[in-house]
C-alpha positions in Angstrom: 112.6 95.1 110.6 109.7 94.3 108.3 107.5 97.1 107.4 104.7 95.7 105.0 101.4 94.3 106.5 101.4 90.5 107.2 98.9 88.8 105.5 99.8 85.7 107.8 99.1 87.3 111.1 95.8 87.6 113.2 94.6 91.2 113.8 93.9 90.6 117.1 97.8 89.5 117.4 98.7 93.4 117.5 98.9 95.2 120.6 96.9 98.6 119.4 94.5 99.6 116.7 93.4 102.5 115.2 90.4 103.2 112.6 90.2 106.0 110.5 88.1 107.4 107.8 89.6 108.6 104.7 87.9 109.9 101.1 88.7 107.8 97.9 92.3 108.3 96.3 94.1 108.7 99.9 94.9 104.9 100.7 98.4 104.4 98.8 99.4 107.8 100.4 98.9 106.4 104.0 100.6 102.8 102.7 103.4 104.0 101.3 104.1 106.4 104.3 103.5 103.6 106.6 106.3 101.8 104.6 108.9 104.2 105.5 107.8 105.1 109.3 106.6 102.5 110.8 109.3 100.6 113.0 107.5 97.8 114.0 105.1 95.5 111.9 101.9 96.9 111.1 98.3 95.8 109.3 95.2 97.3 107.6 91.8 95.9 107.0 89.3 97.5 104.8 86.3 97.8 106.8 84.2 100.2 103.9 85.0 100.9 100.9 85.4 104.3 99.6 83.9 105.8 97.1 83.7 109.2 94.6 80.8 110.6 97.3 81.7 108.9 100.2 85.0 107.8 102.5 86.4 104.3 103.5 86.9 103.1 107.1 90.0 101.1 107.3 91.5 99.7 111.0 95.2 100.0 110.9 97.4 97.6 113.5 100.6 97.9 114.8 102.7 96.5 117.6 104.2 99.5 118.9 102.9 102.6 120.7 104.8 104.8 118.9 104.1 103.4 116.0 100.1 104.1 116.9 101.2 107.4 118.1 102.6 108.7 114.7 100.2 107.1 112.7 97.7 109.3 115.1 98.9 112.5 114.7 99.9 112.3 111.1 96.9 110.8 110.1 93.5 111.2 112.3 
């Protein structure tokens, strides 16, 4: 199964969604664990970008629940 975001695909394709809020230097930590756990195809969006004094709000997607469920409790 692919596990990299799909540049290709409509946000509003995937089934659940999920925005969190994370300070500057955490993104390729959440990328590169989505690359190894995520069982289902999956997306992010950069909603704000983060800075030195202040976090960036990204929306992941996914097309599984449990997918959304262990993005959720490793990650919110």
């Amino acid at each position: 199964m692919l596990a990299a975001p799909l540049l290709d695909r409509e946000k509003n394709s995937f089934a659940y969604s999920k925005e969190i809020v994370k300070p500057f230097g955490c993104l390729d930590k959440i990328i590169d664990w989505c690359k190894t756990e995520m069982e289902s195809q999956w997306r992010w969006e950069l909603i704000e970008v983060s800075t030195d004094t202040q976090p960036g709000r990204y929306v992941w997607y996914f097309d599984s629940e449990r997918d959304l469920f262990a993005f959720v409790l490793h990650w919110s």
